[in-house]
C-alpha positions as CSV (number, residue, x, y, z in Angstrom):
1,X,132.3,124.3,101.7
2,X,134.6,124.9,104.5
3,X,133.8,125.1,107.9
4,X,135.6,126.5,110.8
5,X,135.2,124.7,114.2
6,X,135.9,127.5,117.2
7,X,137.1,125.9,120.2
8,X,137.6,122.3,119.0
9,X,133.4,122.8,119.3
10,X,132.7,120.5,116.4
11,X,129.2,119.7,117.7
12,X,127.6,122.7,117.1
13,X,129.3,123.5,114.1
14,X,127.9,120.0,112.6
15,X,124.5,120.8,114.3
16,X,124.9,124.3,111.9
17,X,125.9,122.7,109.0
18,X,123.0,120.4,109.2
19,X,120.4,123.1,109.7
20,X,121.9,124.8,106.6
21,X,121.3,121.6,104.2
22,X,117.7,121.3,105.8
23,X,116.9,125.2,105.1
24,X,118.4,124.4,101.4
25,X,115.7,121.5,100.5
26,X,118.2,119.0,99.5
27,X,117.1,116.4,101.3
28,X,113.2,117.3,100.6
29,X,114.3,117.2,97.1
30,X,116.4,113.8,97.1
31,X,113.1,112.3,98.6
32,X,110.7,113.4,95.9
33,X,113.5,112.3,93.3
34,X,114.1,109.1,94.3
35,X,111.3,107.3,92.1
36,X,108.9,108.6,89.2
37,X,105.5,109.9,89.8
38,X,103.2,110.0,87.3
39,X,101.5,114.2,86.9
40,X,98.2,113.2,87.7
41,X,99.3,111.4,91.0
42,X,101.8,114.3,91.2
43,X,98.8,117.3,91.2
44,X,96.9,115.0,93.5
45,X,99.0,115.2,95.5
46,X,99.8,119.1,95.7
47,X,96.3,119.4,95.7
48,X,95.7,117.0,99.4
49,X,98.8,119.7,100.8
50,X,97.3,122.3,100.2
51,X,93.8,121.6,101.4
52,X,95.9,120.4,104.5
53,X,98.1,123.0,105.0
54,X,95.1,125.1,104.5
55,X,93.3,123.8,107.1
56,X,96.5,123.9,109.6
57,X,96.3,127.8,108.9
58,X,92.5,128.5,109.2
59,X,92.4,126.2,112.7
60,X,94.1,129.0,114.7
């Protein structure tokens, strides 16, 4: 990927780059990766964010 820095302004352009890789999910998906879960501990828990998130939208 190549990035052009305007202005010699290579703080912003880093702070861009690094709100493109969070949008992506890579690091979200490194994290799950970085040990095995078993399904049933997997579902489980799916299942808690759900019921959390859930809750987060029915509060307002």
């Amino acid at each position: 990927m190549t990035k052009v820095v305007v202005n010699g302004d290579i703080d912003k352009a880093l702070r861009k780059l690094k709100v493109k890789v969070a949008r992506s999910g890579v690091p979200s998906a490194l994290k799950k990766k970085k040990f095995h879960i078993k399904p049933g501990v997997e579902r489980r828990i799916k299942k808690e964010e759900g019921i959390k998130n859930s809750h987060k939208r029915n509060h307002n």
